[in-house]
Structure formats: structure tokens, C-alpha cells
N, C-alpha and C positions, 0 to 999 in steps of 0.2 A: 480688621475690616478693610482696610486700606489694600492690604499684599490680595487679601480675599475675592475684592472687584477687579481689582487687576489681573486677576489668574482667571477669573470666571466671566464669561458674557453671558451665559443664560441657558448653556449646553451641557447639561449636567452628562449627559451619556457618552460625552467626547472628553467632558472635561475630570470626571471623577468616575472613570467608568470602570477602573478596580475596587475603590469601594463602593459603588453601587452593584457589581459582582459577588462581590460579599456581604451585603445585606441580602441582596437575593437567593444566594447557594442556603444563608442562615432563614431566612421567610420573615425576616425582618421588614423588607423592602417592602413602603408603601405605595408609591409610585408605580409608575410604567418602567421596566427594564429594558426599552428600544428605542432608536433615533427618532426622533420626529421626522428628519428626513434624510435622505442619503447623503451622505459624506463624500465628496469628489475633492480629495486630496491629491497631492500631485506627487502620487506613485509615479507616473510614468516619466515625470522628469527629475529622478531623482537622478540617472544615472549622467545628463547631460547636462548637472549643475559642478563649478569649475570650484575647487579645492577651498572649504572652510577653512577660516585661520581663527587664534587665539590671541589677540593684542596684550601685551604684558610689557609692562614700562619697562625700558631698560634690558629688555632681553628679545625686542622687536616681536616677529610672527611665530608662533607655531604653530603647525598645519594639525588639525582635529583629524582625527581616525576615521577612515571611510573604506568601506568593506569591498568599495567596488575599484578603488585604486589604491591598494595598500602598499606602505613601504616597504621594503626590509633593512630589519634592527641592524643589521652589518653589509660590508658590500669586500669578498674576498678575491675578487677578481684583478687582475691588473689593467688601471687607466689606459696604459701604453698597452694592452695585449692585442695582437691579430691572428687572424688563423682561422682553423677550423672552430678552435674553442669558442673564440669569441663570438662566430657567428651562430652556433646552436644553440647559445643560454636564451632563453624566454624569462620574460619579466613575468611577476606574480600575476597581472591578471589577466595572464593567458594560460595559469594551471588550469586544467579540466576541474579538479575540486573546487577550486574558488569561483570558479563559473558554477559550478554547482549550488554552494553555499550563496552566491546573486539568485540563483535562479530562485532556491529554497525561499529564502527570504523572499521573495516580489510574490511569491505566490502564496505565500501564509497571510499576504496581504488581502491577497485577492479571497480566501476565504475567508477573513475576516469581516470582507463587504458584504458576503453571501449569508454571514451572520448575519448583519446587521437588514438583510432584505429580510430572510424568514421572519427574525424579532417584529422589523415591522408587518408582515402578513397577519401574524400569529396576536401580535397586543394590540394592531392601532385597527384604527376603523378605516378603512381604504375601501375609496367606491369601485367598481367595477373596472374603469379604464385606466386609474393607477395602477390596479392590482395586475394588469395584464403589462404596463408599462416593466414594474417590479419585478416581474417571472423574467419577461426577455432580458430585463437586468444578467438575471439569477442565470438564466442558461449562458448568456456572454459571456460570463466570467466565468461559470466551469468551462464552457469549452475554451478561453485561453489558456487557463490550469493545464487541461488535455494536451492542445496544441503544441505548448511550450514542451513536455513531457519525449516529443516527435516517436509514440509508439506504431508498429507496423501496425497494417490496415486489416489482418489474417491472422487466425490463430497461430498456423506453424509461421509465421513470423518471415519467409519466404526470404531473400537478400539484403531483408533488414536486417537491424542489430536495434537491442536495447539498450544499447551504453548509456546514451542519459537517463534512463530508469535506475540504470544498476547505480550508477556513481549516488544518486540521491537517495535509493534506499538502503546504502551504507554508510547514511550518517545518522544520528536520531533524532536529528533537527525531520531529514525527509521521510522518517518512517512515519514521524507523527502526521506531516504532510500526506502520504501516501492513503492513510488511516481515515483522515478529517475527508479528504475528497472523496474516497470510495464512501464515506459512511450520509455525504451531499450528494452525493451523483445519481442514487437510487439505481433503478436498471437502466439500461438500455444500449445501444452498439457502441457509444464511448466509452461507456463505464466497463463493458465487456471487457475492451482492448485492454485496460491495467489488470485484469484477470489473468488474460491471454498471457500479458507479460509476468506476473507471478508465477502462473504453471511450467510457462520457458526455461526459467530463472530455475526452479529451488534449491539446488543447491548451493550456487550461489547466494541465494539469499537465505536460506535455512541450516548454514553447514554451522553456523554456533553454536555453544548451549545459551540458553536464551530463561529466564525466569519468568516467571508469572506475569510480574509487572511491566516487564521489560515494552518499550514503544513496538518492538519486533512482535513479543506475542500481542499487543494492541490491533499490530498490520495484520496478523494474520486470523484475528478474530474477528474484524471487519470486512476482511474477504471471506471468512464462513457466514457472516449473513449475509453479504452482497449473492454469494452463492444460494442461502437458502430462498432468494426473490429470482433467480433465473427459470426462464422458458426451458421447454424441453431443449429446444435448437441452442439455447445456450448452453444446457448439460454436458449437450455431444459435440461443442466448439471448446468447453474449455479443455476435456478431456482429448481430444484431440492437439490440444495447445503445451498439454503436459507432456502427451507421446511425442510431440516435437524436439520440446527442448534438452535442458541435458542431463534428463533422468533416464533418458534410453540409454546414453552410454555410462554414466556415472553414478547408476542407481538409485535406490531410494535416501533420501538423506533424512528420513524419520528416527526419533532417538526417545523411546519410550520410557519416560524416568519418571521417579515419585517425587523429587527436588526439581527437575526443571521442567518446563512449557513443549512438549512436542508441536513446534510450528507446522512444518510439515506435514504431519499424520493427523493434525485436527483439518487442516483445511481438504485432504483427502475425504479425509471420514463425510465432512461436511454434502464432499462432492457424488460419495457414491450413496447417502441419503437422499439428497436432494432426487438422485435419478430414480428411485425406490418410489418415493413417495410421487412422482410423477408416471409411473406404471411403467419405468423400464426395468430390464433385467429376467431373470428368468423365475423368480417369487417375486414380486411387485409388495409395495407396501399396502395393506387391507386400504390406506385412505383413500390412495388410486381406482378404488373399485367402483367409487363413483362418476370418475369421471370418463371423459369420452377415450377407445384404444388410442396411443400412439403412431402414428403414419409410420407403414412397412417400412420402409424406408429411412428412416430414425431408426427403429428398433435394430436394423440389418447393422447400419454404424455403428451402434450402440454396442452391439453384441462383438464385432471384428474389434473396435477399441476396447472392451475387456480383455478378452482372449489376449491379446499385444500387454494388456496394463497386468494380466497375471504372470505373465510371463516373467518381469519384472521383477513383480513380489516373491515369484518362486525362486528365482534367481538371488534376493535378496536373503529367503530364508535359506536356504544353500551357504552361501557366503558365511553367514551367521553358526550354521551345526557346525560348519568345518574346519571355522577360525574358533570355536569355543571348545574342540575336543570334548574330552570327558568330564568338563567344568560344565554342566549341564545346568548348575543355580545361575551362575551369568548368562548362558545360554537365555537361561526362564526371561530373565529381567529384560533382555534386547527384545522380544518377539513382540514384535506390534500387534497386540490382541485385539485392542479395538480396530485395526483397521481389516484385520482377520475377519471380525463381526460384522463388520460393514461391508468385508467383498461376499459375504456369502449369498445373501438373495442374487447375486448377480453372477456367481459360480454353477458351472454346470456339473452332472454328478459324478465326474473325472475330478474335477479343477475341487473338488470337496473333498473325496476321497485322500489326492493330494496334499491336500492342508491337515486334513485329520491324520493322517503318515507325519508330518511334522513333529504335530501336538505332542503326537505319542512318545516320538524321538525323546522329547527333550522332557517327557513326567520322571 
């Protein structure tokens, strides 16, 4: 009882909030599963606090492990060296990766506050002018997430670059990051931009094989529903944001397997549904039928970025007959069927005929 009070003030959701996690996942949980009130921990000075020590009698300080000034276990350099050598070595946390892994980390934090805002929307009773207080919470801390992210302002990404995107969605600390935010941001022009930056990327981000489970197919299952919540004008920006990047030169990086996760080819498929069921393309999805035409002008895009994105795939299936010779059953296994199925309402009766000539090739 004693260690009991001492551990605990009275904050059961700060203080035992793994097992209150787990009574909840199990429905055990009697209780409220959310803060009573927001938690203002001092993230932000985390990084301007000066070196923990370990006092140990007789063996004086040793310095605690800290992610943001890390040592290194060796030092092979020479004390007396000058030169060129000396001046280019960079200490650890000036790598781009460990700047990374800071950044990763500060910002799983920050979703974690944006947990604890929904928890309390969603379980506690909040009057009207908390509740408005809590939301501007909630948007300030996704767009620091965003901001931190420095993604271009455009789909084709124009004289920016993605590098801090890329570095953090090549680790799976940041894919889960990537994942959690896209799946908190819901729509809208910020949440767009980490889209924009997915379709830039895929190959770089999709050239793995990647499993099921993997954080990878996690990222790219939460951009197939961030996608199925896009506007039409988001349709023909993300699409435009793919013809940008570096699937024009580097083609399709989809890898149609029965053991692994096609990243790639689900978030495609996803993309040329979404525009179906929104009355683009040249057969529109029957759901479409009820709603109001697409603006000429959308449609005109729409149709010039297919024709460009077939081109692509035709190119791709080319690639594919020619590298597989007369081994026709491996041929069978590569052919992205479903993304096949998904370009068709938006294939013209050339761009069909063309794919049906494939099919054939490779029975």
C-alpha cells in the first residue's frame, strides 16, 4: 500500500494507463477509459534539458541514454588528426536518421494527445465551449505533425523534395506514424499533401515485398481510405501527383502475389474506384448516377491523366511479356488483374482492346 500511494495520485489514465488498455481492449473495463483533463507534459522541453546522470557510489556519474544526444560506443579517430578528415566527420546528432527517429518520436507524442482529446469528446461530458476549446487543441497538434513533415504545397511537388517524408517512412517506427496521422487527419488540403507525397514516392516507398501485417501494408491501407473520403478535385490532384513523381520514369512498382501485400496496386485500385464511384471515367460507377455531372473541366483532366496513367501500365505490361518469354505461368502470376479491373470503366474502346491483346498473350 505504501509503494501503491506513492506511485499513484489519483490519475489512474496517466498512471496505469496500460492496464486500463487492457481491461478495455478485453470489456472488462468499468470505468471511463479517458483523461479527465489534458495532460501538458513537457514535450517540448525535452530537448533543452542538459545530460541525466546515474550516481553509483564509488564509480562516481554515469550519463542515462538520451536519443537526442547520443554517444558513440567507440571513437576511431585520432585526438591529434587535422585535415580534411577531421573537418567532415559530423557527430551522431547531426545524422539525417537520428533527426528522424527525434522527429518520429516527438510526434507519436503528439498523437498521443490527439488520443487523449477524442477519448475525452467521445466518454466525458464536455459543455459546448470546452468542446470547441479541445477541437482547436486537436487541429494544433495535427497541423504541427504536418508542419514538422515540411511536405510541398502541390501535388507535382514543383522544386520541393520529400526527403523528410522519405527518411521517416523508411523506418517502421514512422510508417506507423504515417498510418496513425493519415487515419486522424480525416480529409482535407493537409491531409491531401501526405497523399500527394505517397503517389510522388512509390517506388521508393513500395519497391519491398512487404506482408500482410507489415506497418508498410498498414501505410498503405490507411491511404486507401483516406482516398475513399476524397472530393472529386482530390481524385484528379492525387492522380496527377502519381504522374509527377517517379513512376513516370521508373514504372509501376506493383507486385501481384498470393504470399505478399501488393502496396502499390491496392492504393491504385483504391484510386481509380474512388474516381468510378464519383462519375469519372468513361463507364462511371451506377452509384454515381445519382449524383449531380462532374464539372467539364475535371472530366477533361480526368480523361488526359488516364490516357498518360495507361500508358504506363501498358508499358509495364510490355516489360512483363518480354522479360517472361515463353514461361507464360510466371508471366500469369505478375499481371496486375485487379488493377486491370479497376482501369477498365475508365479505358477507352482502344485502351480495352489493348489490354484484352495481353490477356490473350499470356492464356
Amino acid at each position: 500500500r505504501i509503494q501503491w500511494a506513492a506511485t499513484h495520485a489519483g490519475r489512474p489514465y496517466f498512471e496505469d494507463y496500460y492496464y486500463l488498455a487492457f481491461l478495455k481492449k478485453a470489456g472488462e473495463l468499468k470505468g471511463k477509459f479517458s483523461p479527465v483533463e489534458v495532460f501538458g507534459g513537457p514535450t517540448q522541453e525535452t530537448g533543452k534539458r542538459g545530460e541525466k546522470y546515474l550516481a553509483v557510489e564509488g564509480l562516481g556519474k554515469i550519463p542515462l541514454s538520451n536519443i537526442r544526444r547520443p554517444k558513440p560506443m567507440m571513437d576511431f579517430g585520432d585526438v591529434g588528426a587535422s585535415g580534411e578528415g577531421a573537418e567532415g566527420n559530423k557527430s551522431l546528432d547531426q545524422e539525417p536518421l537520428l533527426a528522424a527517429r527525434v522527429l518520429i518520436e516527438d510526434c507519436l507524442g503528439l498523437l498521443l494527445d490527439v488520443d487523449d482529446v477524442d477519448r475525452m469528446l467521445d466518454e466525458r461530458e464536455v459543455d459546448e465551449e470546452n468542446a470547441e476549446e479541445l477541437n482547436k487543441r486537436r487541429v494544433a497538434l495535427l497541423d504541427s505533425i504536418l508542419s514538422s513533415f515540411n511536405l510541398p504545397q502541390s501535388p507535382s511537388g514543383d522544386d520541393e523534395d520529400d526527403s523528410v517524408f522519405i527518411y521517416i517512412a523508411h523506418l517502421r517506427k514512422g510508417q506507423k506514424l504515417i498510418s496513425g496521422l493519415i487515419n486522424k487527419s480525416g480529409s482535407g488540403a493537409e491531409a491531401n499533401q501526405i497523399l500527394w507525397s505517397v503517389f510522388r514516392n512509390m517506388n521508393l516507398l513500395f519497391d519491398g515485398n512487404y506482408a500482410a501485417s507489415s506497418p508498410m501494408a498498414g501505410l498503405s491501407m490507411a491511404v486507401a481510405e483516406s482516398i475513399s473520403k476524397l472530393d472529386i478535385v482530390g481524385v484528379c490532384q492525387s492522380l496527377a501527383a502519381f504522374l509527377a513523381g517517379d513512376c513516370k520514369t521508373q514504372g509501376l512498382p506493383i507486385k501481384p502475389s498470393a504470399e505478399l501485400f501488393d502496396c502499390a496496386g491496392h492504393v491504385l485500385c483504391a484510386l481509380l474506384s474512388r474516381a468510378s464511384g464519383l462519375g469519372l471515367g468513361v463507364t462511371p460507377s451506377p452509384s454515381s448516377y445519382s449524383m449531380d455531372p462532374p464539372p467539364p473541366n475535371l472530366v477533361a483532366a480526368w480523361a488526359g491523366a488516364v490516357n498518360a496513367f495507361f500508358q504506363i501500365l501498358e508499358a509495364h505490361m510490355e516489360s512483363l511479356i518480354s522479360a517472361g518469354g515463353d514461361n507464360t505461368e510466371q508471366v500469369r502470376k505478375q499481371v496486375p488483374v485487379v488493377l486491370i479491373r479497376a482501369m477498365l470503366p475508365h479505358a477507352e474502346d482502344s485502351q480495352r482492346d489493348k489490354l484484352r491483346q495481353f490477356l490473350i498473350k499470356i492464356k
